[in-house]
C-alpha positions in Angstrom: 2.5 17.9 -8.9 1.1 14.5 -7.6 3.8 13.0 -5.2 3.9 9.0 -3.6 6.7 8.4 -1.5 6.7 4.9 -0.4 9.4 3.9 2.6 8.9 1.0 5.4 9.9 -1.9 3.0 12.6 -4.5 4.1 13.3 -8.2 4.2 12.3 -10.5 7.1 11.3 -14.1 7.6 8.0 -16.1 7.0 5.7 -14.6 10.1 7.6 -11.4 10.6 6.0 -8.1 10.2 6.6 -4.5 8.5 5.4 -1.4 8.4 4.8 0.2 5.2 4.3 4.3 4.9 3.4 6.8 2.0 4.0 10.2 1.6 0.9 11.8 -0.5 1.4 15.5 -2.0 0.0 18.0 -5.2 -3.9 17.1 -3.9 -6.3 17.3 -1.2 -5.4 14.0 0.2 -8.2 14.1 3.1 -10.8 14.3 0.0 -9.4 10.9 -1.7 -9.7 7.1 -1.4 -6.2 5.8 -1.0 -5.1 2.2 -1.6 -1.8 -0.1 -1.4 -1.0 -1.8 -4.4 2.0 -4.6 -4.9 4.0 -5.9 -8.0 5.6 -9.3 -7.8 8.1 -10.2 -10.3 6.9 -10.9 -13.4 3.3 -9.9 -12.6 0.8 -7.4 -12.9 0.2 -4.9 -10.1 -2.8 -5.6 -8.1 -4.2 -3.6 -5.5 -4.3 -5.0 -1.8 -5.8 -2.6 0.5 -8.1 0.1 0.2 -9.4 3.1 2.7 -12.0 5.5 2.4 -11.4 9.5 3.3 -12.3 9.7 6.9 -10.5 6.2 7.6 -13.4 4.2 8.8 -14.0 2.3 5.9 -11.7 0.0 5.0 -11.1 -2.8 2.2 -8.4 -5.6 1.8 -8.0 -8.5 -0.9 -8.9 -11.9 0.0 -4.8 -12.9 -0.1 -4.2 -10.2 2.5 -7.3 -10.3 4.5 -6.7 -10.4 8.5 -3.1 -10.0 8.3 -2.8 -6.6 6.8 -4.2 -3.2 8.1 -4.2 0.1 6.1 -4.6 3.3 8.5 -4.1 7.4 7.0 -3.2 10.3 8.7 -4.8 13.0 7.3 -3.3 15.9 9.0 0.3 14.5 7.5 -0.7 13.1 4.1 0.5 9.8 4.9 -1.0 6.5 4.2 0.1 3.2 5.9 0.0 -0.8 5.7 0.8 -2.8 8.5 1.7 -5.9 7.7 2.4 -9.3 9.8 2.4 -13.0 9.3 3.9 -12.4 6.3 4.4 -15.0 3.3 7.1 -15.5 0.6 3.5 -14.8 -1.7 3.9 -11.2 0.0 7.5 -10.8 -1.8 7.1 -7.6 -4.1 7.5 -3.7 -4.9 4.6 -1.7 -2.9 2.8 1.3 -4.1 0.1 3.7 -2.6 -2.1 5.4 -5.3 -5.6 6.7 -5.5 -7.6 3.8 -6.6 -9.8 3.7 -9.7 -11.3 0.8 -10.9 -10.0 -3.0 -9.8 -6.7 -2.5 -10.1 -6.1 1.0 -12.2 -5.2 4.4 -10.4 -6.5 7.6 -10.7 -3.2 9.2 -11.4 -0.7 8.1 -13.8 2.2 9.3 -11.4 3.8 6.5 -9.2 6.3 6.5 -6.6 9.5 4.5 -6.4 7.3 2.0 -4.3 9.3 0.0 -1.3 10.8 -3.4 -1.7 9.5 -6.5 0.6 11.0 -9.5 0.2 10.0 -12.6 2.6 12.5 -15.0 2.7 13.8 -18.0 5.1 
């Protein structure tokens, strides 16, 4: 079946950076846009990064934009977000999923997703 295994999450200070990575199974990943999504606390999740099957094509929200970089690996089925100069506004639960619509998902599985929390 469908598999996300999100890992790479941590707490560090305003400016620090993390590395985010997602294990993809139960589909052809190669064939598949993938995207990052993150929940905040008592919000909706919203999708943050996005990057097309061959890994040249790549999107990012407006809030993220030039601080985050979303890369895959298609000979391991992994998907990853580098982050730095991150915000407290980046505090949340990240998730990788295939993307469908602004902020929906193609499949209704989900992974545990991976805790950040930026904090002084």
């Amino acid at each position: 079946q469908v598999q996300f295994v999100e890992s790479g999450g941590g707490s560090v200070r305003p400016g620090g950076s993390l590395r985010l990575s997602c294990d993809v199974s139960g589909f052809i990943f190669s064939n598949y846009i993938m995207s990052w999504y993150r929940q905040a606390p008592g919000k909706e999740r919203k999708r943050v990064a996005t990057i097309d099957p061959t890994g040249r094509i790549t999107a990012y929200a407006d809030s993220v934009k030039g601080r985050f970089t979303i890369s895959r690996d298609n000979a391991k089925n992994t998907v990853d977000l580098q982050m730095s100069s991150l915000e407290p506004d980046d505090t949340a639960v990240y998730y990788c999923n295939v993307p469908l619509g602004d902020n929906g998902s193609l499949f209704d599985s989900w992974g545990q997703g991976t805790q950040v929390t930026v904090s002084s």
